[in-house]
N, C-alpha and C positions, 0 to 999 in steps of 0.2 A: 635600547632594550637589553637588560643583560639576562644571563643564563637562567640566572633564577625568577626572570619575569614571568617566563615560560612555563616553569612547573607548578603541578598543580598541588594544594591547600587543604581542598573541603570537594567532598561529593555529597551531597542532596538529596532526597526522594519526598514526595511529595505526591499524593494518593488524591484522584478528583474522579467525580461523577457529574458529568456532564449530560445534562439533559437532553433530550431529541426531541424535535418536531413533530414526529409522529416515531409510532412503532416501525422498529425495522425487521423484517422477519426473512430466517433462512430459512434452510430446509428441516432443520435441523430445529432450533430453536432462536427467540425475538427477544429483543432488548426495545425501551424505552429511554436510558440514559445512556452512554458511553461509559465505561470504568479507565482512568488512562492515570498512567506513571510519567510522572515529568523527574527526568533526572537533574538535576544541577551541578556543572564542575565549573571551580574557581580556582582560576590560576593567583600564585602570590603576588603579579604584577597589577591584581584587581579586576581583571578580564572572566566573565561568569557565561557561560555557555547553560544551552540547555537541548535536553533531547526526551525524546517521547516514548513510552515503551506502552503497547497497545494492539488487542487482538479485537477483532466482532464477535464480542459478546459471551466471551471466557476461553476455556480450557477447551472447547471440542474442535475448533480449528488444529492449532498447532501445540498443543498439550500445554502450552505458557497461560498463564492471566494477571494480572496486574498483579496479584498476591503472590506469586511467585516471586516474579520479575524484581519485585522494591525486596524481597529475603535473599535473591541470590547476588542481587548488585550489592546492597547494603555487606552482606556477613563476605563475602567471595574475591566481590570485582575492586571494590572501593580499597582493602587494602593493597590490590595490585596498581593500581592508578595511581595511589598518592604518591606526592615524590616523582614522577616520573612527567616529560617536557610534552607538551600538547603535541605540537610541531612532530614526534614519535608516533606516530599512529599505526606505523606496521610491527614497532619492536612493541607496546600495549599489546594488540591483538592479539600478539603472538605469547606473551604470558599471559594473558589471560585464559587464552585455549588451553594452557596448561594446567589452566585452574579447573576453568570450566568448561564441560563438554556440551555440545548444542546448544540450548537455551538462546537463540540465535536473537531474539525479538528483545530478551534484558541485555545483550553484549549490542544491538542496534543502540537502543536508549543511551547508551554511553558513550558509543563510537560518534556519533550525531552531536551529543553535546561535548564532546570532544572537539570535534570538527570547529562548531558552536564558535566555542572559546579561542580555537587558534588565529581561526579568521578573523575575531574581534580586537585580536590583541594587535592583528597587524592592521586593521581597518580596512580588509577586503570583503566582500561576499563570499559563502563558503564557493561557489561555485568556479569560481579564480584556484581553490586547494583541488578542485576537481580538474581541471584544464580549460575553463573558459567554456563560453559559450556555444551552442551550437543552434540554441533557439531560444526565444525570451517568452513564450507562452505556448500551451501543451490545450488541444482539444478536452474536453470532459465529460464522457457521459454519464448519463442519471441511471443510479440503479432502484430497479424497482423492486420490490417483495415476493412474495406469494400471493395477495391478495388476487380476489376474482378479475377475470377480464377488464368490467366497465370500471371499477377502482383504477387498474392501471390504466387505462385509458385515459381516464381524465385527470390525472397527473401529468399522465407524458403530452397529452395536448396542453396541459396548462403552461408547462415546463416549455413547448415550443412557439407559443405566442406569447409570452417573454422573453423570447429569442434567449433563451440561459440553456438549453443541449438540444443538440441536436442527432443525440445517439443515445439509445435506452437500453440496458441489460437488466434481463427479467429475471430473477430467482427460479430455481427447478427444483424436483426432488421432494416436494414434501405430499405430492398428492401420486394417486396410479399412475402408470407414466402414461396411461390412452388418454387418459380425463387431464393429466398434465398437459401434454401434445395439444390436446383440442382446446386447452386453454391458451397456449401462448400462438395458436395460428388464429385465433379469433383476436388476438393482441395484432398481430404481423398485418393480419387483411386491414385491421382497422388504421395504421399507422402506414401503409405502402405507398411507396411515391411521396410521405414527408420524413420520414424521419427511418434511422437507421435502427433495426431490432437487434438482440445478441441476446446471447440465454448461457445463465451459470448453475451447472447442478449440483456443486460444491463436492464431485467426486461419488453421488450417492447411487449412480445405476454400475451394473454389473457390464462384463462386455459385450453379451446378445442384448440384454435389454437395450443400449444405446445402438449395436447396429439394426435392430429392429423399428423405432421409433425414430432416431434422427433424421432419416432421408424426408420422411415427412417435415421437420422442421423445415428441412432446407428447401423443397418443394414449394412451401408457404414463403419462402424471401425472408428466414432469417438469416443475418448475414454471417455470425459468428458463431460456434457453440466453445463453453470451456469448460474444462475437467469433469467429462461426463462419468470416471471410473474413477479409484480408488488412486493417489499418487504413484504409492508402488508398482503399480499393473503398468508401468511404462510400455509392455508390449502391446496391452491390450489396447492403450494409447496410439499405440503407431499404427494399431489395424484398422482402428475406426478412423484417421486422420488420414489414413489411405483412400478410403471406402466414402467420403465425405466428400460432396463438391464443393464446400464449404473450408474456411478455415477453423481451425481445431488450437483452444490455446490450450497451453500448459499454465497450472499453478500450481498446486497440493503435490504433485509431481518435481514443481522446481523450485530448489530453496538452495543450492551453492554451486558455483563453478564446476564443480564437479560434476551436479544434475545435469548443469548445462550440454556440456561434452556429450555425457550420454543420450540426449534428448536430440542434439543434435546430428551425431552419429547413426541414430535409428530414424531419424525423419519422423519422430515420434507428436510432433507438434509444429505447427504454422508460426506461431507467434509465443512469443515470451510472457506471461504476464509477471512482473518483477515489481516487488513490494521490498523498499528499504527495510521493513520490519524483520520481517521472515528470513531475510538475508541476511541477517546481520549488520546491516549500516550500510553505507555511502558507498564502501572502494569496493565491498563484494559485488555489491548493486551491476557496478561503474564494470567492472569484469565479466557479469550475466552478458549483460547488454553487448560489451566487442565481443565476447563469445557468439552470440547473434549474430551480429554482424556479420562477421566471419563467416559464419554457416550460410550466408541467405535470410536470415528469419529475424523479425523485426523484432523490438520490444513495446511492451506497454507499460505506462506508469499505472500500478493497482496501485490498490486499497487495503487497509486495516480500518479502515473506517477513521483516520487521525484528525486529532482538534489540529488549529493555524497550526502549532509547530510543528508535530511530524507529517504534515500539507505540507509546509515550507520546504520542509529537507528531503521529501520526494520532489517537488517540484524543482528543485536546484540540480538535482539526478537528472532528473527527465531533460531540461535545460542542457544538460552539460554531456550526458551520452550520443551521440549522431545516431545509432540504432533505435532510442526511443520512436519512432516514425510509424506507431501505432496510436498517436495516444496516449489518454488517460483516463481513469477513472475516481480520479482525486477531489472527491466533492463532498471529502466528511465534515468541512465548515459549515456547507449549507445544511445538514442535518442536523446540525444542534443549534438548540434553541437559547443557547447563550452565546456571545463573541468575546472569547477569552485571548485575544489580546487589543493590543490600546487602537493599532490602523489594521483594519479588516482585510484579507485577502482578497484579491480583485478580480472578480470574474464577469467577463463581459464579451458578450458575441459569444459564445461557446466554447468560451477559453478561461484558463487559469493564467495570469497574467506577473511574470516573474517580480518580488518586490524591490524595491532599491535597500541601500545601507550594508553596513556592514554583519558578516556573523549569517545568519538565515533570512538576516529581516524583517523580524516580526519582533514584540515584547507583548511578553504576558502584561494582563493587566491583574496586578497583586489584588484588589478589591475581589475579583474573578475568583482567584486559586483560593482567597478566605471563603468564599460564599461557599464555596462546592467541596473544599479539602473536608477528607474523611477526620474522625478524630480517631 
């Protein structure tokens, strides 16, 4: 393989609306199809990567949406990339940051299909560019909605007598938080003694509202609460994660090594929730997580809600970090109602189950990305 096998040619975007199974709803606002950026880089030696750029259900999470993400790769990042050797992945990042500031979820899309491409070229799994293995399948739980009680109910029962999760996180946030509370402990009583509850309130109570109402969660046996405050309020973070006999994850709070340090420092959070997306890609990810480590605190594989590929390239994460030992919650394939590549990801007993070949392991299926690409 020579020098110029390695650098890249062409970078790609590619705009798809993938359908869901049912409506997914936050606090905030629900989608019915997925909106996701599939990036494509191709190196000259013929080796084509690809990566995912994708938020749940727009701009009110992390200020990105796919409409961003495919303007600022296309006009920003793509003329920084060409020309330049896959196998690079810290001197890229590092112009690119030059280029561009935050936008963490379109510099992921790149970095992933970067990654993508190197490992294909040499015929490794990306997860060998990560260090190997540390576990070949990662838990998954099912996230639930807003929807009333008996709705969730009879999902997450359905969901456990298919033996497919055995751990539920319930949406918060979108009702009073008393009529909230009383909803998700008449979830917890009805699920006790089979299955694990967790509840996400995407950061929407203040810091009396969550010390006022959580202790009753925890009362009722839920086992988890995450980002019940506003990211920035890290302190108010670490008050309620004091005051809790629960664990307290971070999310909206932690999106770079840097967060990390600080969250760490303040004892601000139990558990990492770490999303390739939000991060940036694979090696920030891969940093969150020994930053973890190091502290005591575990990580978990989140979600952007990703079709197989950006599933694939958090799964190869979660696989390759030792601090992953929370988990995951990597189950945006079984949400859409289309299977957009050719061998489906495999999820069986309660697990995401790592796939073989080289690259991420997965190929889109082209008839897929026609039916659904935007014009």
């Amino acid at each position: 393989m020579s020098d110029d096998d390695l650098r890249i040619d062409r970078v790609e975007t590619v705009l798809v609306d993938i359908p869901l199974r049912r409506p997914h709803r936050f606090a905030r606002v629900s989608m019915d199809a997925q909106p996701v950026l599939y990036v494509f880089v191709r190196t000259r030696g013929g080796s084509t990567g690809v990566g995912e750029g994708v938020v749940p259900a727009g701009p009110w999470w992390g200020g990105e949406s796919v409409e961003t993400m495919q303007l600022v790769v296309e006009r920003y990042i793509a003329p920084v990339v060409l020309g330049r050797r896959v196998d690079d992945v810290h001197g890229i990042l590092r112009e690119v940051t030059d280029v561009v500031a935050n936008n963490l979820f379109a510099k992921a899309a790149v970095e992933v299909a970067v990654h993508d491409a190197w490992a294909r070229a040499l015929g490794v799994p990306v997860h060998t560019l990560l260090g190997g293995l540390a576990r070949t399948s990662v838990p998954v739980t099912w996230a639930l909605g807003t929807e009333p009680a008996p709705v969730v109910v009879e999902e997450a029962l359905g969901k456990l007598d298919a033996n497919l999760h055995h751990t539920f996180k319930l949406k918060m946030g979108a009702q009073d938080p008393a009529d909230d509370v009383a909803r998700i402990r008449s979830v917890a009583e009805k699920l006790a003694g089979v299955a694990g509850v967790r509840v996400d309130l995407n950061a929407r109570w203040d810091r009396l509202t969550a010390l006022t109402h959580l202790p009753r969660l925890a009362e009722a046996g839920v086992e988890m609460v995450e980002q019940p405050v506003p990211g920035a309020e890290i302190e108010a973070l670490a008050e309620i994660s004091a005051a809790l006999p629960i664990p307290v994850m971070a999310d909206e709070t932690l999106r770079t090594p840097g967060d990390a340090v600080r969250i760490a420092r303040l004892r601000a959070a139990d558990i990492f929730a770490v999303k390739t997306t939000k991060c940036g890609g694979l090696r920030a990810s891969m940093e969150i997580a020994a930053i973890g480590a190091a502290a005591g605190i575990p990580s978990h594989g989140a979600t952007s809600i990703e079709s197989p590929v950006g599933t694939a390239a958090s799964l190869h994460f979660a696989c390759a970090a030792p601090g992953v030992t929370w988990g995951s919650e990597l189950f945006g394939p079984l949400l859409m109602a289309e299977e957009m590549v050719t061998e489906p990801l495999r999820y069986a007993g309660g697990h995401l189950h790592l796939p073989e070949g080289p690259g991420l392991g997965v190929e889109l299926d082209p008839d897929k990305i026609r039916a659904f690409r935007r014009d």
